[in-house]
C-alpha positions as CSV (number, residue, x, y, z in Angstrom):
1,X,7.2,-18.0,-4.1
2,X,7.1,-17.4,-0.3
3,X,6.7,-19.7,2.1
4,X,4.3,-18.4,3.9
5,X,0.8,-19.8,3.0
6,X,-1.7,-17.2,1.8
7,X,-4.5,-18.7,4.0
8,X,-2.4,-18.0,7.4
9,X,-2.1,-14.6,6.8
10,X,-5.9,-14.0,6.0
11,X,-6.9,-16.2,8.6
12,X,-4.5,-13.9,10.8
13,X,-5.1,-10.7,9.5
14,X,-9.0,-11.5,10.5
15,X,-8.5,-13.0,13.7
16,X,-6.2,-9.8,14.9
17,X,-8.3,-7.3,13.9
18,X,-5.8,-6.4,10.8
19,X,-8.1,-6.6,8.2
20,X,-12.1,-8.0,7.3
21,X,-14.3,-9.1,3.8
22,X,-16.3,-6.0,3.2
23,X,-20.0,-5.8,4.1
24,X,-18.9,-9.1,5.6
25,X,-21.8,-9.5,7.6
26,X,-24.5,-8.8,4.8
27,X,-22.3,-11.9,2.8
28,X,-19.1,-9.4,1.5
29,X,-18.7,-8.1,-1.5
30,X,-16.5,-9.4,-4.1
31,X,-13.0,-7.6,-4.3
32,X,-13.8,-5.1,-1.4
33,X,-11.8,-5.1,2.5
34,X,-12.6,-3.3,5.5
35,X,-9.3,-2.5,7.7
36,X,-9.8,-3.3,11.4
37,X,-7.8,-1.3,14.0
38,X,-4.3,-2.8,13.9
39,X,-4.6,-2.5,10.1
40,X,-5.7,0.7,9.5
41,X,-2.5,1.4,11.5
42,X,0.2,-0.6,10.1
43,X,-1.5,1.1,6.9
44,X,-1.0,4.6,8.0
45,X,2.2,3.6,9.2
46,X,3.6,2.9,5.6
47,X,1.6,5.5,3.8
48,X,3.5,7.8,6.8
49,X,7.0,6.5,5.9
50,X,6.2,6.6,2.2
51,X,5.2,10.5,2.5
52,X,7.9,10.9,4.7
53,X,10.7,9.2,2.5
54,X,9.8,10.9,-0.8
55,X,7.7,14.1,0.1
56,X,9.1,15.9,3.8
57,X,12.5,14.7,3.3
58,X,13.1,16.1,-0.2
59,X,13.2,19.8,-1.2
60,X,11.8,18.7,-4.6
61,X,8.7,17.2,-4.2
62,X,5.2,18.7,-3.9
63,X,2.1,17.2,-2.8
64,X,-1.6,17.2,-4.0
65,X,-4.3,16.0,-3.2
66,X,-7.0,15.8,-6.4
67,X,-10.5,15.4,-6.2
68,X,-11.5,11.3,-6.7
69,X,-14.7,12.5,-9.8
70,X,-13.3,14.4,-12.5
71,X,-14.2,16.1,-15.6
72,X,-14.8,13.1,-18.1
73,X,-12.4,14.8,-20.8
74,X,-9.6,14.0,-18.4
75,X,-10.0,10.1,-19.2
76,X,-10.9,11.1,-22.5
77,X,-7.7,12.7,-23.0
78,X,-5.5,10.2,-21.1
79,X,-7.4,7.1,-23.2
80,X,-9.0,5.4,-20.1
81,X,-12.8,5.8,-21.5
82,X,-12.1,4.1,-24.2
83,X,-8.8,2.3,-23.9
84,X,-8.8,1.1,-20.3
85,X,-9.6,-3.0,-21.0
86,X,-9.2,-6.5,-19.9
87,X,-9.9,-9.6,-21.9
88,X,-13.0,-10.9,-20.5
89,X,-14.3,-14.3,-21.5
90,X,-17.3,-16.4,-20.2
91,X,-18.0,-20.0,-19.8
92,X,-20.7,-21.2,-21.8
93,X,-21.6,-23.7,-19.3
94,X,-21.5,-22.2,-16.2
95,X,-21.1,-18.4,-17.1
96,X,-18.7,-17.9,-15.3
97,X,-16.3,-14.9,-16.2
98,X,-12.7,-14.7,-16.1
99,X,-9.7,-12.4,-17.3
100,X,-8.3,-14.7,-20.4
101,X,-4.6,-13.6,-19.5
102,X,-5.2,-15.0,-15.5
103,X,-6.4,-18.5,-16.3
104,X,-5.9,-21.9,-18.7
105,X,-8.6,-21.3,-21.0
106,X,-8.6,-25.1,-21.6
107,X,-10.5,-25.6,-19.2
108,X,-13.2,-23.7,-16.9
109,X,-11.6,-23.4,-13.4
110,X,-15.3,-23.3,-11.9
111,X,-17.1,-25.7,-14.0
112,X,-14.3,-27.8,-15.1
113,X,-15.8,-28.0,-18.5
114,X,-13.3,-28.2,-21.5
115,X,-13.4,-25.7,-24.2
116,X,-16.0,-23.7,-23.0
117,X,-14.5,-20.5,-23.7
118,X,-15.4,-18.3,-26.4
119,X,-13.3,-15.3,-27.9
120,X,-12.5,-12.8,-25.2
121,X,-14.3,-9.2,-25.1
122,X,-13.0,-6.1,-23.6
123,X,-14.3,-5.2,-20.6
124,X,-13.6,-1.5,-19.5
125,X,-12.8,-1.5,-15.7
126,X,-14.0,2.2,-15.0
127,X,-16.9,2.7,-12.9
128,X,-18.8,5.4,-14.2
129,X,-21.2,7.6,-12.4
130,X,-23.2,10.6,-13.0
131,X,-22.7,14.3,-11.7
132,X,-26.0,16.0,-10.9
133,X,-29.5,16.1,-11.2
134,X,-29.4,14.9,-15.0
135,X,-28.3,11.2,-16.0
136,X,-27.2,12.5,-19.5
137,X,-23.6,12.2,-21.2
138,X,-22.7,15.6,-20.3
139,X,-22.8,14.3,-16.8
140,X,-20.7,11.3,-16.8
141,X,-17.9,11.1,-14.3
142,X,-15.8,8.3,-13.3
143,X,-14.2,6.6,-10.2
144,X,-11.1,7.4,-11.1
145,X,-8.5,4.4,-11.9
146,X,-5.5,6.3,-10.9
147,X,-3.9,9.0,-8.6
148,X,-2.0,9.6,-11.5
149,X,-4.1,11.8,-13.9
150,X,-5.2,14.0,-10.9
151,X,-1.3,14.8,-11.0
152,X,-0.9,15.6,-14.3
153,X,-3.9,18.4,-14.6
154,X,-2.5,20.0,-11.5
155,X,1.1,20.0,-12.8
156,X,0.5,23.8,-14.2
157,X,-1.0,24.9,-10.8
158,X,2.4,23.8,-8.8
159,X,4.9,25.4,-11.8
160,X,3.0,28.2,-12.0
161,X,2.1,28.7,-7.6
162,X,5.9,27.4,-6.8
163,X,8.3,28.1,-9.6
164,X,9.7,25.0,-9.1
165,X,13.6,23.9,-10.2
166,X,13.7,21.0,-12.8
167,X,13.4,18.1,-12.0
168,X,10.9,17.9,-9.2
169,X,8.1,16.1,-8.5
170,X,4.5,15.9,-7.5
171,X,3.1,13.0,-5.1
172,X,0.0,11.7,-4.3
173,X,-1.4,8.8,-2.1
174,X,-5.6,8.2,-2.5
175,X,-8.1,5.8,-3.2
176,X,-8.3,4.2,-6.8
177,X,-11.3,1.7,-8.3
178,X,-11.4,-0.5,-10.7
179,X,-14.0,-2.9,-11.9
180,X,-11.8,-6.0,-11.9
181,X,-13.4,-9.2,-13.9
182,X,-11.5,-11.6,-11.4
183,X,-10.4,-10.0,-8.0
184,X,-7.8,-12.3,-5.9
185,X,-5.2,-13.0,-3.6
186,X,-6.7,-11.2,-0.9
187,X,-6.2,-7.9,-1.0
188,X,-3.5,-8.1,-3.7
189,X,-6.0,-6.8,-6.5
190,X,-9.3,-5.4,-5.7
191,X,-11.7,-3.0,-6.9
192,X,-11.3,-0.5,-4.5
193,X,-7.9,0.7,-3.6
194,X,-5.0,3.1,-2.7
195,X,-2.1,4.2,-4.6
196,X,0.7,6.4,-3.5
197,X,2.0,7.7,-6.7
198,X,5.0,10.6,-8.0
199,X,5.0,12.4,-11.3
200,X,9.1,13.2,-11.8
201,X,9.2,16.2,-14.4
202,X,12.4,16.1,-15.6
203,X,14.2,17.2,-19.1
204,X,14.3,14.7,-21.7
205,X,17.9,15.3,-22.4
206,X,18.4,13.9,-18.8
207,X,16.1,11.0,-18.4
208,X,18.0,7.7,-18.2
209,X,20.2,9.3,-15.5
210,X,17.1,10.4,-13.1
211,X,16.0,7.2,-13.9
212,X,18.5,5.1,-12.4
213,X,18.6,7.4,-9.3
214,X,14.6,6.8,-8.5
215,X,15.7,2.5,-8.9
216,X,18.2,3.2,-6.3
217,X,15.3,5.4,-4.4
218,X,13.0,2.5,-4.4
219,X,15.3,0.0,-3.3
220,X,16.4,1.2,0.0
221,X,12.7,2.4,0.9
222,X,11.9,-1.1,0.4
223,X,14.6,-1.7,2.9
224,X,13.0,0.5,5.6
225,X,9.5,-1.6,4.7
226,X,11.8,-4.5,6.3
227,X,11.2,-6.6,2.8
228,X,14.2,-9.2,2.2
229,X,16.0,-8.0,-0.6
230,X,16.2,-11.8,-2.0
231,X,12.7,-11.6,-2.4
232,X,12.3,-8.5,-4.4
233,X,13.2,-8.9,-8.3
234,X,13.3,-6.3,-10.8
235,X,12.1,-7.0,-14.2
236,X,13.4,-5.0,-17.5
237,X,9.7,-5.0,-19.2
238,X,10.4,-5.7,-23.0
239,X,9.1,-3.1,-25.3
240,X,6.1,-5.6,-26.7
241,X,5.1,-6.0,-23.4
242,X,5.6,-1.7,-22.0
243,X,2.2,0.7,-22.1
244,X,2.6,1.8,-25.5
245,X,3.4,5.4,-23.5
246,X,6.5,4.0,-22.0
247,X,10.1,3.8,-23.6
248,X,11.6,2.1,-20.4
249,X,9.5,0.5,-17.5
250,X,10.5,-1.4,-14.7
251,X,8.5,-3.8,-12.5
252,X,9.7,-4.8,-9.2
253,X,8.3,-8.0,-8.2
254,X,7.7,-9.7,-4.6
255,X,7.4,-13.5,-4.0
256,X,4.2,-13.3,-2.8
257,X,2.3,-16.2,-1.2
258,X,0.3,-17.1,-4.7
259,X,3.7,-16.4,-6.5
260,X,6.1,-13.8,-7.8
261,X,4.6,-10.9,-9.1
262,X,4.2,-7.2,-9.2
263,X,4.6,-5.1,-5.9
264,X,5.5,-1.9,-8.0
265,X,5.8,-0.2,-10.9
266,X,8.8,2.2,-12.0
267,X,8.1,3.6,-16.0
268,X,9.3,6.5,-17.9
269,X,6.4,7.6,-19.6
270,X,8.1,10.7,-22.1
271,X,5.9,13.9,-22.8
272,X,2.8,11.6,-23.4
273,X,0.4,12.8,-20.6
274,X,1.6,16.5,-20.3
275,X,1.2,16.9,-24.4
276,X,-2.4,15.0,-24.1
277,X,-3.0,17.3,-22.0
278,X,-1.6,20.4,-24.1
279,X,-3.4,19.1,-27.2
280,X,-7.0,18.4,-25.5
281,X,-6.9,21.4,-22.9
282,X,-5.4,23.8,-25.5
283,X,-3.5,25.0,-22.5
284,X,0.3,25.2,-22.7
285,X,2.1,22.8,-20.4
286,X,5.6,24.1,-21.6
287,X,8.2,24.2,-19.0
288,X,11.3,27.5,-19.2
289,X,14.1,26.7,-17.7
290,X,15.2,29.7,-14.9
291,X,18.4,30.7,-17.3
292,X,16.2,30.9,-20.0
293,X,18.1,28.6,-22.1
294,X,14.9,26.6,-23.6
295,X,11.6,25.9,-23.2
296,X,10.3,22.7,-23.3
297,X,7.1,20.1,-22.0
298,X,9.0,18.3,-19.4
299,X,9.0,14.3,-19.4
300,X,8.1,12.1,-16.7
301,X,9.4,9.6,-14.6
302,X,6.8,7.6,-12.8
303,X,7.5,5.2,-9.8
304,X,3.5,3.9,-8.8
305,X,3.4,2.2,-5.3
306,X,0.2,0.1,-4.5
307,X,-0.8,0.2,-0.4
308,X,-2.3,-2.7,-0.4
309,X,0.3,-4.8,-2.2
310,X,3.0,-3.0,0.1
311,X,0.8,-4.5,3.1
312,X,0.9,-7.7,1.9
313,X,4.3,-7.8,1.4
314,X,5.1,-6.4,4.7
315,X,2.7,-9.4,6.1
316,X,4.5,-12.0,4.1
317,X,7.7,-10.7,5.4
318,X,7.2,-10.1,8.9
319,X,5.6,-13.3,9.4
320,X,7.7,-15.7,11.8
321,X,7.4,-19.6,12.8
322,X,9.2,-20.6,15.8
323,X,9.0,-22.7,19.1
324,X,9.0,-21.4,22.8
325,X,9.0,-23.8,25.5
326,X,8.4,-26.6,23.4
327,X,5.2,-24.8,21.5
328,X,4.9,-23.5,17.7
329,X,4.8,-19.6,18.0
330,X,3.3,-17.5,15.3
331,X,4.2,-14.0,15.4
332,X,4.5,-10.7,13.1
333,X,8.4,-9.8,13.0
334,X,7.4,-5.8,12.0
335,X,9.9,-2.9,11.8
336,X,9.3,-1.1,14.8
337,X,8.2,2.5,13.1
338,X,5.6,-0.1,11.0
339,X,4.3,-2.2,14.0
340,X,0.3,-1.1,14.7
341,X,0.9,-1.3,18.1
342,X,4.8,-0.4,19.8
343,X,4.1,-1.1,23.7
344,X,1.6,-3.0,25.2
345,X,1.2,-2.4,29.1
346,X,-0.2,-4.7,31.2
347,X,-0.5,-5.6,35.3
348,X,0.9,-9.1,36.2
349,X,-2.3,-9.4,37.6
350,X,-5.6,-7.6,37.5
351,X,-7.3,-8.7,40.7
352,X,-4.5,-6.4,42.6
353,X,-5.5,-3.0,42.5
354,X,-2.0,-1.3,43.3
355,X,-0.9,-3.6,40.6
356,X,-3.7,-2.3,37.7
357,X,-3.0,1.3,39.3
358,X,0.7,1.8,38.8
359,X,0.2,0.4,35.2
360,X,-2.0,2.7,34.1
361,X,0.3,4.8,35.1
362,X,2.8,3.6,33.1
363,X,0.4,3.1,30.0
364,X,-0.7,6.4,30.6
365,X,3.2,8.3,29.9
366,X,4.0,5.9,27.2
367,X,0.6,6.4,25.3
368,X,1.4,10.0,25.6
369,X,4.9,9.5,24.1
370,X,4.5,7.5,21.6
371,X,0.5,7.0,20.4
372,X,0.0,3.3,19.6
373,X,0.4,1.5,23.1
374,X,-2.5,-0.9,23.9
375,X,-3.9,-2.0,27.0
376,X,-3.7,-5.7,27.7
377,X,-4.8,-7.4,30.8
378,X,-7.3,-10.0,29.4
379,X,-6.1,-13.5,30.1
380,X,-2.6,-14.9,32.0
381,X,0.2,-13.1,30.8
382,X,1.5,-16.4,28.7
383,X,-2.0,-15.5,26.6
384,X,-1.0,-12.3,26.4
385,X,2.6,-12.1,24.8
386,X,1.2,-14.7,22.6
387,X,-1.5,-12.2,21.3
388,X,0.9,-9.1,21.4
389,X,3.2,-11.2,19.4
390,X,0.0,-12.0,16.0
391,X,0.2,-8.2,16.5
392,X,3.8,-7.4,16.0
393,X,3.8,-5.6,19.3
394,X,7.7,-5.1,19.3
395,X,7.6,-4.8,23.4
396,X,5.3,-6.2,26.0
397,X,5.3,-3.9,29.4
398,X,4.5,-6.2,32.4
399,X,4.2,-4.2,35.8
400,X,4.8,-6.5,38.8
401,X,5.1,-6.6,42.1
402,X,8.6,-5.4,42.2
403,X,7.4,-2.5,40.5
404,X,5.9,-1.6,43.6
405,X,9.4,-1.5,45.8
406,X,11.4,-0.1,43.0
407,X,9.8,1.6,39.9
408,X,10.9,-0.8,37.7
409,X,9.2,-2.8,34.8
410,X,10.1,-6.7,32.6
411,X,10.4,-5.6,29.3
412,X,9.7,-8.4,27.3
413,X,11.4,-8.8,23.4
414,X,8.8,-10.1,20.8
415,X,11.6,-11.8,18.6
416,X,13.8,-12.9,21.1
417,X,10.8,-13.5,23.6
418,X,13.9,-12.4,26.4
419,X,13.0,-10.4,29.5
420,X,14.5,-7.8,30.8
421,X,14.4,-5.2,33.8
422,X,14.5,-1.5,33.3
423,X,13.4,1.4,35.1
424,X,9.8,3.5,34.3
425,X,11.7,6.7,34.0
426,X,14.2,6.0,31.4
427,X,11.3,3.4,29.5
428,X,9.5,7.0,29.0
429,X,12.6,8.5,28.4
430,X,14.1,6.5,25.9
């Protein structure tokens, strides 16, 4: 388990405008988040490294983006109308409902009351809607529970618009819902979400090999999220416990505040989607290879990424306890190319006009360099680098006097909190 206390970062993530309960101000909604402005950032900034990593860097990836309400034979097909359950049981003293697998059913963890518990229902976790004027079952759609499907019924599109070699993939990152009986841990499992997800095709004669490359894959992105690799563990599922679709599956888990568990998912899921699909569609899904030597449905390797669990461990990583000048000192230790906000400019003071002036200056060229540079004059500049620092700000620009004589700036270090000068020009530059 982490160190770092679950309460900290949501008291943090609030009070830095990272992220906020949903409809907070109408009394929230269970198991919904609203990003504020620094996180909607460091959120883009790892869906942008993400796409970046597996999608513009690679020459055999391709990616979609599916519609969120689809025809209700696709989760026919794929077995989430039906099949797509938790164990729900209910206190009979309190009535309160939990997922049977998530708590000691002993005892009622609102209530207290022992034995309370009868035998657990399923409880399907789609949220269904209707298409149209008519409410009727030809109208039913869901909120999908996946990126996944929307993949897999767009795979004959990209073979048959691209031509693509084998293997290659298809990515996608969007928003995902699921009706969760018990959402927790902040934003680690809620019912509104977003996944950033890659269908492999590859052929089945070559599967274990491809396999091992995307473990490899997954390991050094997790590197570039800045996540300590003592804190990552991967975990061989046993075939009892593997989606009855999967002959190998892998979860790599993250010591979380509330515990180790799962950060990601990495399963080979065979021919199972892709025939589903063949079998309910009546559509071929067959794949020939370019020499013509066979002709086959392709199987899939499947590594599923969860934002908001990637956020969370980012947060739980980056977080940093030290003491400056005899003071505790919170601050966000963020990779650079993830930190919501790189440079923040500010004058020494701001009751000095030629002071203010020349800084937004400087603001002015570095914003237009680089994007995410913030403003910051509220408060002494002590006040200031401590905020920057709850915000990961990497560097804090402080224009000065001297700045005036000599067009040069005190860079100030967030994790080493040391100061150095260095000229505007090559600060823009750089």
């Amino acid at each position: 388990m982490s160190t770092t206390n679950l309460e900290t970062i949501v008291s943090l993530c609030k009070r830095r405008g990272f992220i906020y309960q949903g409809s907070e101000v109408y009394g929230g909604l269970s198991g919904t988040w609203d990003y504020g402005p620094h996180g909607v950032t460091l959120k883009k900034n790892i869906m942008n490294l993400w796409w970046k990593t597996f999608v513009e860097d690679r020459d055999d990836m391709y990616g979609v983006d599916a519609a969120i309400l689809m025809n209700q034979k696709v989760w026919q097909a794929s077995g989430h109308a039906t099949g797509f359950n938790d164990p729900l049981v209910e206190c009979s003293h309190c009535h309160g409902r939990f997922r049977e697998d998530k708590i000691d059913t002993s005892k009622c963890p609102t209530c207290g009351t022992k034995d309370s518990f009868g035998p657990a229902k399923q409880f399907n976790m789609m949220f269904k809607t209707n298409v149209g004027p008519l409410a009727d079952e030809e109208s039913i759609s869901y909120l999908r529970p996946e990126t996944a499907q929307g993949i897999f019924t767009n795979y004959k599109n990209v073979v048959d618009s691209f031509s693509p070699d084998l293997p290659f993939g298809i990515a996608q990152q969007g928003k995902a819902f699921r009706n969760e009986i018990s959402p927790r841990d902040f934003v680690f499992r809620s019912r509104e979400f977003e996944q950033m997800e890659i269908e492999y095709f590859v052929d089945p004669d070559n599967w274990e090999a491809e396999f091992e490359k995307w473990v490899s894959y997954i390991a050094d992105f997790l590197d570039k999220l800045g996540l300590p690799k003592d804190s990552i563990h991967n975990l061989e599922v046993e075939e009892a416990d593997r989606a009855h679709y999967s002959k190998r599956t892998i979860d790599v888990e993250f010591d979380f505040p509330h515990g180790r568990d799962e950060l990601l998912g990495l399963a080979y899921r065979t021919d199972f989607d892709l025939m589903n699909i063949q079998n309910n569609s009546g559509k071929k899904m067959d794949y020939r290879m370019k020499d013509g030597s066979k002709t086959f449905v392709p199987h899939v390797i499947e590594p599923s990424f969860g934002v908001e669990r990637a956020i969370m461990a980012v947060l739980t990583s980056a977080y940093t306890e030290d003491e400056v000048n005899g003071e505790k000192r919170e601050y966000l230790k963020l990779p650079e190319h993830l930190a919501p906000v790189r440079f923040a400019v500010s004058p020494l003071v701001k009751n000095k006009p030629e002071l203010v002036e020349k800084a937004k200056e400087v603001y002015q060229a570095l914003k237009k360099k680089y994007g995410n540079v913030m403003w910051d004059d509220n408060g002494n500049i002590g006040k200031r680098y401590r905020r920057q620092d709850e915000i990961g700000t990497p560097y804090c620009v402080v224009v000065d006097f001297q700045t005036l004589e000599d067009d040069t700036v005190t860079i100030r270090d967030r994790d080493t909190t040391e100061q150095k000068r260095q000229s505007i020009d090559s600060l823009v530059k750089s």
